[in-house]
N, C-alpha and C positions, 0 to 999 in steps of 0.2 A: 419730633417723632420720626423715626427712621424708617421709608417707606420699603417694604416687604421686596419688593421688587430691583429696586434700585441696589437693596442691601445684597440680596442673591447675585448678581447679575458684577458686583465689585468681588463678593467672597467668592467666584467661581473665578473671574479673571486673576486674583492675586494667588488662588493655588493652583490655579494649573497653567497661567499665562496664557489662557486665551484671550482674544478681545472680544469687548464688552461692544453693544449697538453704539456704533459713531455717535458719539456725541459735537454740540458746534466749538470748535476750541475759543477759549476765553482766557483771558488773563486776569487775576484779580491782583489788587494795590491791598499787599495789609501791613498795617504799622503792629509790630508783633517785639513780644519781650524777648532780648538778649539770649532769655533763659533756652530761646528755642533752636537757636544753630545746634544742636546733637538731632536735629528732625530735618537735617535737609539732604540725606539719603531716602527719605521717605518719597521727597517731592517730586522725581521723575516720573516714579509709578503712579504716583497721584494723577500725574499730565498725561500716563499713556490708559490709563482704567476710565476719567471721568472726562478728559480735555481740556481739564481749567490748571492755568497755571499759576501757582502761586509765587507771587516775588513777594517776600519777606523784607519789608523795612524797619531794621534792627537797629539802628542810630538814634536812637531815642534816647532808648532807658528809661524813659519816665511811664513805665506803663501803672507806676503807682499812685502817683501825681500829677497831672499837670499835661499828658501827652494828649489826651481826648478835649477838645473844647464843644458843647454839647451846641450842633449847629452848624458848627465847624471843621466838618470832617473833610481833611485830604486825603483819603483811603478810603478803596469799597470794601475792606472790612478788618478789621483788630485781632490780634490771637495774644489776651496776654495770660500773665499767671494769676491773676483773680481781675473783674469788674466789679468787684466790690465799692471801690473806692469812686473808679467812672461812676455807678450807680446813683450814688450821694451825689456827686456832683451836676447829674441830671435834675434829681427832685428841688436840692439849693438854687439853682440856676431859675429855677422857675417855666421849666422848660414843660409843655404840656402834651407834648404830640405822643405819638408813639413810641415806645422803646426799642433800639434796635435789637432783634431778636440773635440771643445768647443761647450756645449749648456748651457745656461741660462737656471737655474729651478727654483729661483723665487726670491724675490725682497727685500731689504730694502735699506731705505734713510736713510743716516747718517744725525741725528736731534741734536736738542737741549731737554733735560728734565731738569725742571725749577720749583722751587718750586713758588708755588701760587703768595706769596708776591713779589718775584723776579721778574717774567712776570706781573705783571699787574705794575709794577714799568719801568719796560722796558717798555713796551705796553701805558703808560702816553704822549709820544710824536708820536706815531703811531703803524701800524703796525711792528715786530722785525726784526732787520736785525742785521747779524753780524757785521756790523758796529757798532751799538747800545749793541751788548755781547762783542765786543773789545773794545770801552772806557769805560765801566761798569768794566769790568775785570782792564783796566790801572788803573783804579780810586780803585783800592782797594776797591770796591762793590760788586765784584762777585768771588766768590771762585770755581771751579769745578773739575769734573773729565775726563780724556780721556786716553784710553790706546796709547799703546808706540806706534806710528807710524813704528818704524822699526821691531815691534813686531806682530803688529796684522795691518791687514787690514783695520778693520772699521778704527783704528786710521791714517790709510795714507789716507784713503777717506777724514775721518775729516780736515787733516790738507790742504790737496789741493785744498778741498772745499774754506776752509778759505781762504786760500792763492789764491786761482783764483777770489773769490769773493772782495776781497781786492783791486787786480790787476785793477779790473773792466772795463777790456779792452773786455766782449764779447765777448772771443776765448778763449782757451786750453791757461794754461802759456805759457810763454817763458821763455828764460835764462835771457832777460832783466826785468822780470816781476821780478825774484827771488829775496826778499830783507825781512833781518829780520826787517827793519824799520814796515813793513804793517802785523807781526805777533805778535810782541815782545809784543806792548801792550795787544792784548787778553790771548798770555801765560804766563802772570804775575799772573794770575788765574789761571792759572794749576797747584792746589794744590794735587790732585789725581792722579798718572799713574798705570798704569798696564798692563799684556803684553795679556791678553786677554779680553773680552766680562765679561765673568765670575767673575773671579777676579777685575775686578772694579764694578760691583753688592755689590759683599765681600767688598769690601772697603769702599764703597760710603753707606753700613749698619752699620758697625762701627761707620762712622763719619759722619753718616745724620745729627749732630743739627752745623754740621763748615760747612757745603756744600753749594751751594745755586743750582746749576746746575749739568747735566750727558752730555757729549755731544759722542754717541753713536748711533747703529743702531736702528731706528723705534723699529724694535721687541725685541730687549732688553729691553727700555724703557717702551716697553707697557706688557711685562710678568712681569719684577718690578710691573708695578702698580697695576695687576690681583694677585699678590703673597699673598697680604697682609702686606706682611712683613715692609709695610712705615710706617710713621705717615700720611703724608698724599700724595695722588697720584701726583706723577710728573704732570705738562702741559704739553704737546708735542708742541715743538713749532718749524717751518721749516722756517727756516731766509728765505726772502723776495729777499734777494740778490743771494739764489741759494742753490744747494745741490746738493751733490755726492751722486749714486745711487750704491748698492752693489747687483749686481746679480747671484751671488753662483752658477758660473758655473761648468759643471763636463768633465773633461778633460780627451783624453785618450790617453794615455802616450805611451802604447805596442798597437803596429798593429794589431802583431797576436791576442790581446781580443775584434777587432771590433766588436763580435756579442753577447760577453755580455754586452758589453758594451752599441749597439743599446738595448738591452734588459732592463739594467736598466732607460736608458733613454726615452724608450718610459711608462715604468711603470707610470716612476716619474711625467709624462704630463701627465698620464691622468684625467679627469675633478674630480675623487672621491680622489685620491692621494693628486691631485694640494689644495681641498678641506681641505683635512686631513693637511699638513704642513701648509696651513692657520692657521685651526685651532690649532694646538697642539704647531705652533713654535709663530706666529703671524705678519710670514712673507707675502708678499702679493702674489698672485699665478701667475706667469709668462703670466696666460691664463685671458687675460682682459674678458673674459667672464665667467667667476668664479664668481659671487654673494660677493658682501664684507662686513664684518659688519660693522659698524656705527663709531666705531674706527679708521676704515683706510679708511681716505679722498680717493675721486675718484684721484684729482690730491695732489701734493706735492709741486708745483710752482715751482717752473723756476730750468732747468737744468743745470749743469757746466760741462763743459768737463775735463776730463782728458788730462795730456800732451800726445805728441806725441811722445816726447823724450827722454830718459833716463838719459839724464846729465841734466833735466831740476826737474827731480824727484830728482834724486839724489843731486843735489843744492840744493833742499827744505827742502829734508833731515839733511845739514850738516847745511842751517840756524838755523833749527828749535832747533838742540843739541847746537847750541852759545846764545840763549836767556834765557839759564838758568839763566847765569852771569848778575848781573846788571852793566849797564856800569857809567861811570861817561863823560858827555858831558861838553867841557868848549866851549863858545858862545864868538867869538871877536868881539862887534859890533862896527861899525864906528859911532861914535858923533859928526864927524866933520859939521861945518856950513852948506854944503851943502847938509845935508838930512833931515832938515827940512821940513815942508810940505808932502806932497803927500808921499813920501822917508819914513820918520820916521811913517808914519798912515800903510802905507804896512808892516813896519818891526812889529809893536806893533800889525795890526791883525794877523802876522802869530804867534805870541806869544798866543794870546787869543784863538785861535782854538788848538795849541800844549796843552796848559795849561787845556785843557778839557773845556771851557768856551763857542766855536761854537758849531754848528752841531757835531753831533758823526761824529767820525773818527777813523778808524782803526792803524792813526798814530797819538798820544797823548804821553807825557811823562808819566810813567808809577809808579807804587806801584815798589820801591827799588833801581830806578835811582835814581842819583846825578846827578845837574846840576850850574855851575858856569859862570855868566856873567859879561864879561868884558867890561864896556865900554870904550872908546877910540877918544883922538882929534890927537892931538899934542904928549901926553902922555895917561896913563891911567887915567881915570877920576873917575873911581869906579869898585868894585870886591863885588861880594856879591856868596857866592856857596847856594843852594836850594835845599832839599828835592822833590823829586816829587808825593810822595803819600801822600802829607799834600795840606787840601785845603788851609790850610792857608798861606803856602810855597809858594802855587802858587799864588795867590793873592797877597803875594808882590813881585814875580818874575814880573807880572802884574806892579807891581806898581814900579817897579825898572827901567824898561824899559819903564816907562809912563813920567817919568823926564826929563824936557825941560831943559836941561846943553850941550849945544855942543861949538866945539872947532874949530877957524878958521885952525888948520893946519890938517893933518895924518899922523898920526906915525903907519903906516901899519905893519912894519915887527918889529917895536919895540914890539908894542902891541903882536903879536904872540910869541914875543921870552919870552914876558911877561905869555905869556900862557904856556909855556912850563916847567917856574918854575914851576907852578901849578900843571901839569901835574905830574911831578919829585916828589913834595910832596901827591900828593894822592896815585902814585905807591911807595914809599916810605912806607905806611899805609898799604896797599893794593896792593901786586905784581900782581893775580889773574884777578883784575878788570880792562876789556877791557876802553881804555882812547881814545878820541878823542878831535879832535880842529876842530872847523867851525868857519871859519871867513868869515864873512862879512861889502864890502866895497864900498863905490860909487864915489870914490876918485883915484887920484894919491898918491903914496907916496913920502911925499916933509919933511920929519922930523922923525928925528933918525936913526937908521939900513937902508942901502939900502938890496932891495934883495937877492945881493951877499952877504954879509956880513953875514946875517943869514945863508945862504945856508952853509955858510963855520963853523957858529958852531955847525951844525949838526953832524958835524966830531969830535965835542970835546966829551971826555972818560965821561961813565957815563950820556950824554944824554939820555931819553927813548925813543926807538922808537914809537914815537904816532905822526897817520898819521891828515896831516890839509886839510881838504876840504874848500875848498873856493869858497864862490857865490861874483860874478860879479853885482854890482849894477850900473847902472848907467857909468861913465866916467871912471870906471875903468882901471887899467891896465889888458886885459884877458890875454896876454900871458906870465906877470908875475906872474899871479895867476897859472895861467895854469903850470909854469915850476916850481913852488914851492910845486903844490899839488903832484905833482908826483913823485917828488926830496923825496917825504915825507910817498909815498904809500896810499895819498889821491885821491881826481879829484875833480876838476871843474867846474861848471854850469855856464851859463849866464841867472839872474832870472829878468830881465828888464819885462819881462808878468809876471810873478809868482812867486812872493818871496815864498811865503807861500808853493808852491810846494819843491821850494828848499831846505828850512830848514825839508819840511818831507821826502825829499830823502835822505840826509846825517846828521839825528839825532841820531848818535851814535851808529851805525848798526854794524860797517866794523873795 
């Protein structure tokens, strides 16, 4: 709370430069985000209105990870772009004492910056949503920049944004929400990282004519565009499906500096201050009754929560560092007789939506996958492997699985041991490259390999461990699927409502 008095006595010194009652001069230590060097013309006046000086320690970077140890503090106080993430790691830690007291001094939405041709390319089927910048990005369309999530803030806002908007469950992630299937394709376009704000500015000017997008804080984007320095001004564009908001709270770490601390925080609210960091940074001012220019919308649309939880960030985390790798997906589909009809239309539209062909989707086969489909009766009927950032790859992926040839028997575990040579020869080529197997069947298996018999040459030297997910279609065996996916470090589905879901839960993620 900003006491009445203290708040007068700063807004009268900063318009008219008078001095305020001597205050005792203090220095405070704060470990503060990168983000904030455009705030150290502020700090003089800071030193001659309240006495206290702030030295900024900006060598970090980790004000999103890892910079705060709760217990641990070498600074009387923090100024980063969210404590969200410190938060979680106080409750995890086990930590019971009092929270160091936090205030929000003012605002940015982690957005999208877009050059012209790109958004109004996106903008062709409606308003943008990250849906529509993730299969642009799979499709080898969209190229961008974003700093390191484990490095800088804005980029853990970014990627959670993503990742909760993806989710689109309308709450904070969960641990079951976590899956690189609903990110991989939009960071197939993260051709730019960097560990701060700054430094992807630097980058993203070097290589503005390979760029198409920034995805960064508001006020970043919009001093780029006041600088000069483009060819031409980013759009700011605020996906439709939601946004992480960054509010550069200032934290204080040492008890005994509670009163400079009340001191620099009543400064920083007041109405000429809240004013000036509008203007000078282009962030928005904490105080909705602050006057805004024309640049920064009244709203930004629809908010997303951050987790709750710390092993929920931290999963998001460790998905986000496995989608660098492209994976290679091999597909067992069953062509036996009986998935004809209604069977074979469900399996060929989840093909057509995967293939980029539906509605946007944030799970789409992507620019650097590999994809190999097996179809299968009695025996293997056909093998064809697929680029997926070729449109024309995928149009005969399309047309591979639009072929009316099925077989009255299933050779269910033949067909997979089938897939496993394949598997053998692409890590063969490629030790690196994460490999998986999805099979799907709407059968018994009545021909070749029983269950057991596969399961038993799992055990043979020189097998690869690559795990088989298997969706249940139809008359299935499930709890031979079920004891084989897990024999294998795969899982499970029964997709009888929703094929289409199932092949985008287990496309080559895990």
């Amino acid at each position: 709370m900003v006491r009445p008095l203290a708040a007068l006595c700063a807004a009268l010194a900063v318009l008219s430069g008078c001095t305020a009652t001597p205050q005792v001069p203090v220095t405070l230590r704060v470990l503060a985000t990168p983000e904030l060097a455009d705030l150290a013309p502020l700090l003089p006046d800071l030193r001659a209105d309240t006495g206290v000086d702030l030295q900024l320690d900006m060598d970090h970077g980790l004000d999103a990870v890892g910079a705060l140890r709760p217990g641990q503090y070498r600074h009387d106080a923090a100024w980063l772009s969210s404590d969200r993430y410190f938060q979680l790691e106080l409750t995890a830690s086990g930590y019971t004492g009092p929270r160091p007291p936090s205030t929000s001094i003012m605002l940015s939405p982690v957005v999208v910056g877009m050059k012209r041709a790109t958004a109004e390319r996106l903008r062709a089927g409606g308003p943008i949503s990250w849906a529509d910048i993730a299969a642009s990005a799979a499709a080898g369309e969209l190229r961008f920049g974003m700093a390191e999530p484990r490095r800088s803030g804005s980029g853990l806002a970014a990627l959670v944004g993503v990742a909760t908007a993806a989710a689109d469950t309308r709450r904070a992630l969960q641990l079951e929400d976590v899956t690189c299937n609903r990110v991989r394709g939009l960071f197939a376009g993260h051709t730019l990282r960097a560990d701060t704000s700054a430094a992807l500015v630097d980058g993203f000017m070097t290589r503005e004519s390979e760029l198409d997008a920034l995805v960064a804080p508001e006020s970043t984007l919009l001093s780029l565009n006041g600088s000069g320095r483009l060819a031409e001004p980013l759009e700011i564009v605020y996906p439709t499906d939601g946004i992480i908001q960054s509010d550069f709270p200032f934290l204080l770490l040492d008890p005994a500096q509670r009163d400079a601390y009340d001191r620099v925080v009543d400064w920083l609210l007041t109405e000429p201050v809240q004013r000036r960091i509008m203007e000078q940074t282009a962030r928005r001012p904490i105080d909705p009754n602050v006057p805004r220019p024309p640049q920064l919308p009244v709203t930004t649309g629809n908010a997303l929560y951050f987790p709750d939880r710390l092993e929920v960030v931290d999963a998001l985390l460790a998905e986000y560092e496995a989608v660098d790798t492209p994976t290679h997906v091999i597909f067992v589909l069953d062509f036996s007789g009986s998935m004809r009809g209604d069977r074979i239309a469900a399996l060929r539209a989840a093909f057509v939506q995967l293939s980029g062909e539906g509605e946007a989707s944030f799970v789409r086969f992507h620019a650097g996958e590999r994809i190999t489909v097996v179809r299968f009766g009695g025996e293997v009927l056909a093998e064809r492997e697929f680029a997926a950032g070729d449109p024309a790859e995928l149009a005969a992926l399309r047309e591979f699985v639009d072929v009316d040839s099925f077989d009255g028997r299933t050779a269910v575990w033949s067909a997979t041991e089938h897939a496993y040579g394949i598997a053998a020869r692409v890590l063969a080529t490629d030790a690196a490259r994460p490999v998986s197997i999805v099979l799907m069947t709407d059968g018994i298996n009545n021909a070749g390999l029983t269950a057991d018999e596969f399961l038993e040459r799992l055990d043979v030297p020189g097998r690869p461990p690559v795990p088989v997910f298997t969706i249940r279609f139809g008359e299935a065996d499930a709890a031979e699927l079920a004891r084989v996916a897990t024999a294998t470090g795969g899982r499970s589905v029964d997709a009888d409502i929703d094929l289409t879901s199932a092949f985008e839960e287990f496309r080559g993620c895990h």
